[in-house]
C-alpha positions in Angstrom: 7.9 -270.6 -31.5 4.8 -270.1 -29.6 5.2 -267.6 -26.2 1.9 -266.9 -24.3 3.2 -264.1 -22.1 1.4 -263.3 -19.0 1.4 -260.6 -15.7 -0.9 -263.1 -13.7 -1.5 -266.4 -15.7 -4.5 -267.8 -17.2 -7.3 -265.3 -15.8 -9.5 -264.7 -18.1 -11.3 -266.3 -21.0 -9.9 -265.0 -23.7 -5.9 -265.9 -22.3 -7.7 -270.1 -21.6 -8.7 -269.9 -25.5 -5.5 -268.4 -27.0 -3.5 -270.7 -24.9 -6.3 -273.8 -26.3 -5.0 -272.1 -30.3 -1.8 -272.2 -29.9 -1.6 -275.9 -28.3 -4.1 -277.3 -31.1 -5.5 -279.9 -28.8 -8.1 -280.1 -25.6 -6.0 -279.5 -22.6 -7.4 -283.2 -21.5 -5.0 -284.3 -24.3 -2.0 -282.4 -23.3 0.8 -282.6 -20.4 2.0 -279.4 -19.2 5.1 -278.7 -16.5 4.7 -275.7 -14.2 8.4 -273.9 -13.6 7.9 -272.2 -9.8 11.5 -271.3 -9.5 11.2 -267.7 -9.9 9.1 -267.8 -6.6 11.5 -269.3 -4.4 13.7 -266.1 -4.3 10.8 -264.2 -3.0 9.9 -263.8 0.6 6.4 -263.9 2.3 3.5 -265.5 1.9 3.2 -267.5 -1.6 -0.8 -267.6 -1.7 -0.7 -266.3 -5.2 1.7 -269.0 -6.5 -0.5 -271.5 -4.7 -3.7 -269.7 -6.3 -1.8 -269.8 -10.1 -1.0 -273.3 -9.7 -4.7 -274.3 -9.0 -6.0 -272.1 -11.8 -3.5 -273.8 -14.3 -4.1 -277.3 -12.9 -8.2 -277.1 -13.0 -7.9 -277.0 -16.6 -7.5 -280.4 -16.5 -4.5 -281.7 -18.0 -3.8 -284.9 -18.9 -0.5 -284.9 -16.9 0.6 -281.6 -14.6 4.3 -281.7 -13.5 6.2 -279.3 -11.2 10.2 -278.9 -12.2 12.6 -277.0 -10.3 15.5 -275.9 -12.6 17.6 -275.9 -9.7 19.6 -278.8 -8.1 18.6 -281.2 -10.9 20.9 -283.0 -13.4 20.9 -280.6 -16.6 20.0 -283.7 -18.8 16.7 -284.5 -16.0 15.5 -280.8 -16.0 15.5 -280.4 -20.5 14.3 -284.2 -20.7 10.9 -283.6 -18.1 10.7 -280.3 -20.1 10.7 -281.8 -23.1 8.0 -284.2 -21.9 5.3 -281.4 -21.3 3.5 -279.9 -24.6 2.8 -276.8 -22.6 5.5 -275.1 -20.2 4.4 -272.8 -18.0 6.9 -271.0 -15.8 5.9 -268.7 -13.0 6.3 -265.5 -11.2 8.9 -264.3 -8.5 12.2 -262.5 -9.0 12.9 -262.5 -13.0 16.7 -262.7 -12.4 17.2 -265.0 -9.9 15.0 -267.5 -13.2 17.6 -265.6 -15.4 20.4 -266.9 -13.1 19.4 -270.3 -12.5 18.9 -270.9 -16.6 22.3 -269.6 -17.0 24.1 -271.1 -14.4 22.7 -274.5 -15.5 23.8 -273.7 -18.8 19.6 -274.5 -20.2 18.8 -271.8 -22.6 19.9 -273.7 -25.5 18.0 -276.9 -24.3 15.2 -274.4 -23.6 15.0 -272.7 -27.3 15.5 -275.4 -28.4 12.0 -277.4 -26.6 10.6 -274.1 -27.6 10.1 -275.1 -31.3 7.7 -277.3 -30.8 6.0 -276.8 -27.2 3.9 -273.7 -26.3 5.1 -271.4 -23.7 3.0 -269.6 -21.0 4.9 -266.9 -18.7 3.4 -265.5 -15.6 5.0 -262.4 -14.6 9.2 -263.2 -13.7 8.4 -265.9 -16.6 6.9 -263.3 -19.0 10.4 -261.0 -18.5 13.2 -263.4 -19.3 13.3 -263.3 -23.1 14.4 -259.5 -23.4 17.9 -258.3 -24.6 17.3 -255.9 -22.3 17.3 -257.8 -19.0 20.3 -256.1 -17.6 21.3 -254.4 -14.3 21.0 -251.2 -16.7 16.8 -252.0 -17.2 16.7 -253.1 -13.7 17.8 -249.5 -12.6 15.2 -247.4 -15.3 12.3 -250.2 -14.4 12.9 -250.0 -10.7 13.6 -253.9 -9.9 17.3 -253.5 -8.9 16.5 -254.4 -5.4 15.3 -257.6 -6.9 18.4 -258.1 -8.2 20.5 -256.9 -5.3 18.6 -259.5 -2.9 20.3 -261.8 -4.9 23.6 -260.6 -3.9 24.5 -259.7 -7.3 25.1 -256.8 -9.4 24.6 -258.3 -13.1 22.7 -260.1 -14.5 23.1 -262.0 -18.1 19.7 -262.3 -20.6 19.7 -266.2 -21.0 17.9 -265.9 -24.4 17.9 -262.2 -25.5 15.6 -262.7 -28.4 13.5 -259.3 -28.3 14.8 -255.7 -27.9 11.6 -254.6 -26.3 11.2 -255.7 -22.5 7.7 -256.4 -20.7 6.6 -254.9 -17.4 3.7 -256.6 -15.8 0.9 -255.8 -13.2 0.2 -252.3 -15.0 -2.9 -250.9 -12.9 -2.9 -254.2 -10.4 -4.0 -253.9 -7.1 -1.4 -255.6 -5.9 1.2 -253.1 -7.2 -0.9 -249.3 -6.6 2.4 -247.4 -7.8 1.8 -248.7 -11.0 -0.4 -246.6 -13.1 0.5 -244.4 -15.8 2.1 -241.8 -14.2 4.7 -245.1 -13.4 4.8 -246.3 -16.9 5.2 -242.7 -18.7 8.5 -242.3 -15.9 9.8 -245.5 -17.1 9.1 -245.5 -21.0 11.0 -241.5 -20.6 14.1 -243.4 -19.5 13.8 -246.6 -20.9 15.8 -245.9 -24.1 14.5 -249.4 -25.1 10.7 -250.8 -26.1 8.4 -251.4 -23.9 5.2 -253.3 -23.3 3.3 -252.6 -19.9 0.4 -255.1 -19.2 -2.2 -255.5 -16.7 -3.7 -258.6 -15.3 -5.7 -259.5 -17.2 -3.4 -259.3 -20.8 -0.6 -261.8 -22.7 1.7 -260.5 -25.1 1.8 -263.4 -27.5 4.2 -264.5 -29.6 3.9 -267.0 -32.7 7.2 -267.1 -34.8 7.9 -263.8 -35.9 4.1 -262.0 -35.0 3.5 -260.5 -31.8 0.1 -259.2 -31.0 -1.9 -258.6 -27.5 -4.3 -260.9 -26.4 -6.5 -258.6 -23.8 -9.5 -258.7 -21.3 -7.8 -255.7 -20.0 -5.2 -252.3 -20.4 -1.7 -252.4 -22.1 0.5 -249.9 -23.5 3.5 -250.3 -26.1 6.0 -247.8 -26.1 8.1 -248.4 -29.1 
């Protein structure tokens, strides 16, 4: 298993050439299919999804595909998945992605394209492998609002295959609150690991190894 996991996508240098080792091939040789779902549950204006899209596609695939997991036959959505050698599945509202891999009942036919294919989270897509992706997390992280804007009070981990959980956008502009003042509040209550990485980082996963690929600032608190 190969997991590329991102707080903003492919921004930097260093992420474009780990992503290049982990696929073994030139990009040119390779098709890739972009997951947006996570976006769709999130309001206003959706420039950045827009901006993460061109930045993925001007890397010049041989084929770049856009699946929705929702809404499509379960069959359709694992077969175009299994299609892609890279798939990259954006940012949004981690549990309404949670949600609709559950509810189509995917996260076998996921782990399961995940053996041979590369995997590049942004954000929501970075979050959704944790055991700890519960309404418990989402009240010590601060999301639960996410969660609640879904109408829902739950939420179930559709692959739970990591007892440590990863918080993007650590010192982002985009997000001032988060500095470390933020992340020493949350890794206090946490009770669980934690990985907080900026913009600019992946944590990256290859089998059983997990390291930090980095133009940029992270923390792990174990």
């Amino acid at each position: 298993m190969n997991l590329l996991l991102t707080a903003s996508g492919l921004r930097n240098e260093t992420l474009r050439g780990a992503l290049r080792d982990m696929l073994g091939k030139p990009f040119g040789s390779a098709n890739v299919v972009y997951v947006p779902t996570a976006s769709t549950a999130e309001p206003g204006d959706h420039g950045w999804l827009l901006a993460d899209m061109n930045r993925l596609h001007g890397l010049g695939w041989r084929e770049f595909d856009v699946l929705e997991l929702n809404g499509l036959p379960r069959r359709t959505v694992l077969d175009r998945l299994l299609h892609a050698d890279v798939i990259h599945v954006g940012g949004g509202n981690q549990y309404h992605l949670a949600r609709s891999i559950t509810a189509g009942g995917l996260a076998d036919g996921i782990l399961e394209a995940l053996e041979s294919r590369v995997y590049v989270g942004m954000s929501a897509g970075s979050m959704i492998f944790s055991q700890n992706l519960t309404a418990h997390s989402a009240d010590v992280i601060g999301d639960a609002g996410d969660l609640h804007a879904l109408g829902a009070t739950t939420v179930e981990p559709p692959f739970g295959l990591f007892d440590w959980y990863l918080k993007p956008h650590l010192h982002s502009p985009d997000f001032p609150e988060r500095d470390d003042a933020w992340a020493d509040r949350i890794a206090a209550r946490a009770g669980f690991p934690v990985w907080f990485i900026d913009d600019d980082t992946a944590v990256r996963v290859r089998d059983d190894t997990v390291d930090v690929v980095s133009e940029g600032r992270w923390r792990f608190h174990p």
